[in-house]
Every structure is written in structure tokens, then in C-alpha cells.
N, C-alpha and C positions, 0 to 999 in steps of 0.2 A: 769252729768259727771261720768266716769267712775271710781271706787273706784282702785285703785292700791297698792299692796302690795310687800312688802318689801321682799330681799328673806330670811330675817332670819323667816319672818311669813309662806311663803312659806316651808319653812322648817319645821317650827312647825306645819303647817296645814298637810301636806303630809308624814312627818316624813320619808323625803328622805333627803340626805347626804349633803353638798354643795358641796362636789367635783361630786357628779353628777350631778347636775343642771350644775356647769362651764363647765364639759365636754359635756353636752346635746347641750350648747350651743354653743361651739366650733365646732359638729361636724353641729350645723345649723338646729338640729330637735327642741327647743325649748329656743329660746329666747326673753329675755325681750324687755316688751313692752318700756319701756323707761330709760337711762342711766343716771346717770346727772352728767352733762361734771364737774363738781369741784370734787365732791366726788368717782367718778366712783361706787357709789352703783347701784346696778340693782332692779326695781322694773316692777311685773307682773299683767297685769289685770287679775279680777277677773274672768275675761270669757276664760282665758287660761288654768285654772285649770282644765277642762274636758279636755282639750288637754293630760294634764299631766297623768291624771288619766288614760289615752289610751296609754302612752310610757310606764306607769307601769306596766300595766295589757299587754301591750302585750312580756315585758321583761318578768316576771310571767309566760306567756305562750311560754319559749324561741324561741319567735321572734326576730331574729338576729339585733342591731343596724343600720346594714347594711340594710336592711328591710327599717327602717323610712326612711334613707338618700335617700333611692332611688325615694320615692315619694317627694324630696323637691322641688320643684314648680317655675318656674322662677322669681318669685319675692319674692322667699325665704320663702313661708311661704308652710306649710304641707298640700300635700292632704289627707283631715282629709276623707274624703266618702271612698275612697281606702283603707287607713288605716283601717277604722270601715270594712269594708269587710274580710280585712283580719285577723283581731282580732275576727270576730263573725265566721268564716270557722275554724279557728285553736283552736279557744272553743269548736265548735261542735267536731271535731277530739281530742282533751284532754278527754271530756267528755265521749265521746266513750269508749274511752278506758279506763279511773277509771268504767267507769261500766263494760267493759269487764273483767276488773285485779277482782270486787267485784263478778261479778257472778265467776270466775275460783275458786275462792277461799271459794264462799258458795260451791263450787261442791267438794273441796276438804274435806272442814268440813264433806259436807253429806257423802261423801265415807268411811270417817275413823270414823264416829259414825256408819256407816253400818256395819263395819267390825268389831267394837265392840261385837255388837249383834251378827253376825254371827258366830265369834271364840263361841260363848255358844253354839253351836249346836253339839251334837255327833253324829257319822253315817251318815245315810241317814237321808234324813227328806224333806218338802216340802214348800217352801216359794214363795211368790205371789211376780211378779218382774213385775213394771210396764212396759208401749213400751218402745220401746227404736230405738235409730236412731246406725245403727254402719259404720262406713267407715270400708271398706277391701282390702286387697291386697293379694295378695299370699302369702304362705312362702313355700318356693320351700325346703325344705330341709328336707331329711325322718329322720333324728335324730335330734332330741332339742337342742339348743345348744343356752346359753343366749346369748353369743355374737351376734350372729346371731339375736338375738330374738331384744336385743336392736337396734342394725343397723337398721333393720326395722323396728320399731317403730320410731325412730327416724326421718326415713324418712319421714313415712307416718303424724308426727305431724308437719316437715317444709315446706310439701308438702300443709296443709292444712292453714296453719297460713298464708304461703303466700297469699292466696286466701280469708285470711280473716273469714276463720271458726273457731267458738268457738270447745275449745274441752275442754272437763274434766280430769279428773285423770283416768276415768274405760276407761280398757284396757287389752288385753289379747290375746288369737288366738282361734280359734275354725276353726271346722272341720264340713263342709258339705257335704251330702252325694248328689252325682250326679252321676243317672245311676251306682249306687251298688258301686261306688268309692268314698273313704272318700276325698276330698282334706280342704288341710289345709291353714288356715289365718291367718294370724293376723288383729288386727280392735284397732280404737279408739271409744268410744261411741263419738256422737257429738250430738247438740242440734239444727243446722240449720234445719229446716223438705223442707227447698224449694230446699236445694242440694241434687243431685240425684245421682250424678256421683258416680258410686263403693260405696252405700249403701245397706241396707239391712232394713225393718223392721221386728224386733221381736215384736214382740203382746205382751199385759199383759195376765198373764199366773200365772197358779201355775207351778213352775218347780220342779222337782225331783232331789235334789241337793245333793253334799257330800263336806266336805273341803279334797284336797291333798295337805300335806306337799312338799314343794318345792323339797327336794332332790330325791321327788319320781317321779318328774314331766318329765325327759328325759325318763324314764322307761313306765310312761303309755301313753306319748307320741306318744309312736310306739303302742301302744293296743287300742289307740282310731284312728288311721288311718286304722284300722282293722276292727275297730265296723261297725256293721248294723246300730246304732242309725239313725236317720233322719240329726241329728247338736249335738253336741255338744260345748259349749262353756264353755269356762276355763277364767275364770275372776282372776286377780291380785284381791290377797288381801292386800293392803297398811296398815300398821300400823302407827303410828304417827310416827318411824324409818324410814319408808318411803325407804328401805334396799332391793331394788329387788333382790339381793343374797340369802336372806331369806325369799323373800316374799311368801306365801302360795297361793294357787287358789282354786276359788269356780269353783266344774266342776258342771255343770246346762246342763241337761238330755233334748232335746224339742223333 
């Protein structure tokens, strides 16, 4: 015979509420196996408690109550297969994404210990920058102008998130020279290598690098749409302020 438990055991095993077990069972996604007509206590067999353990985990994964009601079954009991379906799709998709939020945010650490290191440099000087994946767009505008600078970027990061690409914090514009004409970008680096659409790869390289203090940057703005170089590219330098008003840029010579 089947062992049945009471629901104050229920309670203490699951260290859930008893106002929501009454409401669970009000709205008809989980009720007791058996009432007894003098006492009106409610007791639950023991083979219900996986059931439970899948209304929690999927309220845990705010799956709407609405959700369980709609699998309830003509003879009132749960379609548990449906349920476990959609409990193990909306894990995958949670999951996803705490690793997506954990890799954004080691990208973020790495950028601002990079930038560490790189304020110690004076002048010129040459540092080894691995590949790198960049998305780009134009930036159609022959003077610098942050606003401008932001709006586009902005774009181009809701542009990609909707499609579901990872992007990091490095970011900035740079300037390619096609047929002796410089035109100018902006880019997010991204980490997909299988999207293609409006990328670029740069090589690991030594590049020939300088830091420009930001105030200077609408000034050589217009002298690097001027230059022969091949590319340049002007990388934000984020500090833990994280203050694009202030933020400095690495110009990287290829």
C-alpha cells in the first residue's frame, strides 16, 4: 500500500508554504490523493512529490501558473511528459543565458585588466593583439561627434543581440583604406566566428600602437580620414568608471 503523507509533512519535506499547496489545488495542477470526509485534512502520496518538485522548478524558471493549468487533462490529472518538455527547453534557454551573462562579463574583467596594463605605456610602443572578429557599419559622418558615435553603436549592439550574438565590451571605429580612400566605422568585436554578415577578421599581429586622450579624439578624427595607413583602428579604453565622456582610445596602426 501506498504510504501517504500529511500536508504538514509535505510542507516540511518541500519547505513550501501551505497557502500554496491550497492554491495549487484550487487552481487543479496539484491535489491530494485523498481527503478525509470528518477532518477535511489533505494527505499526498508519496509518488506525487516528483510532480511537486516539477511545479517548483518550473515556477523557479518563471513558468507562468498558467502554463501547468493548461496541460490539466480530462480527468484532472497533469500532463506530466508535456510538462517535463517544457521544464527541460526552458532550462536549456535559462542556462544559455547565465552562461551568456558569465562569458559578457569575463569579457568585461579581461578589457578593464587590459586597460590597466595599457595606461603604463608612453608614446609609441608595440603590443601583440590576438584575432579578432569585428562587426561593422559605416559611420557616415566626417566629424566625430560622440553622440553620433553612441547612436551607432547602440544600434549596431540591438542589431546583434537580437540575432542572438555574443558581444563584448571592445568597441570603437576605425578607418579603412579602399582605393586611396579612408572610410570610416564603427565595430563591436564579437566572438561568433560562424557569422559573416558585415565582419572583418584582423590577424594576431604585433600592432604599432599609441593611447589618445579622448578630448583629442574629434581632432585626429579628421587626420586619420586623411592618412595613407592601410586601417586604423581606435579601440575604447574603458576603465572600471566605465565614463565614455572620458574614455581614452588605443589608436592600433595595421
Amino acid at each position: 500500500m501506498e504510504k501517504f503523507l500529511s500536508i504538514d509533512e509535505v510542507i516540511r519535506l518541500k519547505n513550501i508554504e501551505r497557502s500554496l499547496l491550497q492554491y495549487y489545488e484550487r487552481i487543479g495542477i496539484f491535489k491530494p490523493a485523498y481527503i478525509n470526509p470528518t477532518t477535511l485534512v489533505r494527505y499526498y502520496a508519496l509518488s506525487q512529490l516528483f510532480l511537486l518538485d516539477m511545479i517548483i522548478a518550473g515556477i523557479d524558471l518563471d513558468i507562468p501558473i498558467k502554463t501547468f493549468i493548461k496541460y490539466i487533462q480530462d480527468d484532472g490529472t497533469l500532463d506530466i511528459l508535456t510538462i517535463k518538455s517544457v521544464i527541460k527547453t526552458k532550462t536549456k534557454e535559462k542556462v544559455h543565458k547565465l552562461n551568456k551573462n558569465l562569458f559578457n562579463i569575463e569579457k568585461i574583467a579581461e578589457h578593464l585588466n587590459e586597460t590597466e596594463q595599457i595606461s603604463l605605456f608612453e608614446g609609441q610602443y608595440k603590443r601583440e593583439i590576438k584575432e579578432r572578429y569585428l562587426y561593422l557599419e559605416p559611420f557616415e559622418y566626417e566629424y566625430f561627434n560622440l553622440s553620433n558615435y553612441l547612436n551607432s553603436i547602440k544600434e549596431i549592439k540591438d542589431t546583434l543581440l537580437k540575432q542572438n550574438i555574443s558581444v563584448g565590451v571592445n568597441q570603437g571605429f576605425c578607418f579603412i583604406n579602399k582605393n586611396s580612400i579612408m572610410q570610416p566605422h564603427v565595430y563591436f568585436q564579437i566572438y561568433d566566428k560562424d557569422y559573416k554578415t558585415n565582419t572583418m577578421i584582423v590577424p594576431q599581429k604585433n600592432f604599432l600602437c599609441y593611447i589618445l586622450k579622448s578630448k583629442y579624439i574629434p581632432d585626429y578624427y579628421h587626420t586619420y580620414l586623411n592618412s595613407k595607413e592601410n586601417m586604423i583602428i581606435c579601440r575604447m579604453l574603458f576603465d572600471k568608471s566605465i565614463n565614455l565622456t572620458s574614455t581614452n582610445i588605443e589608436v592600433q596602426f595595421c
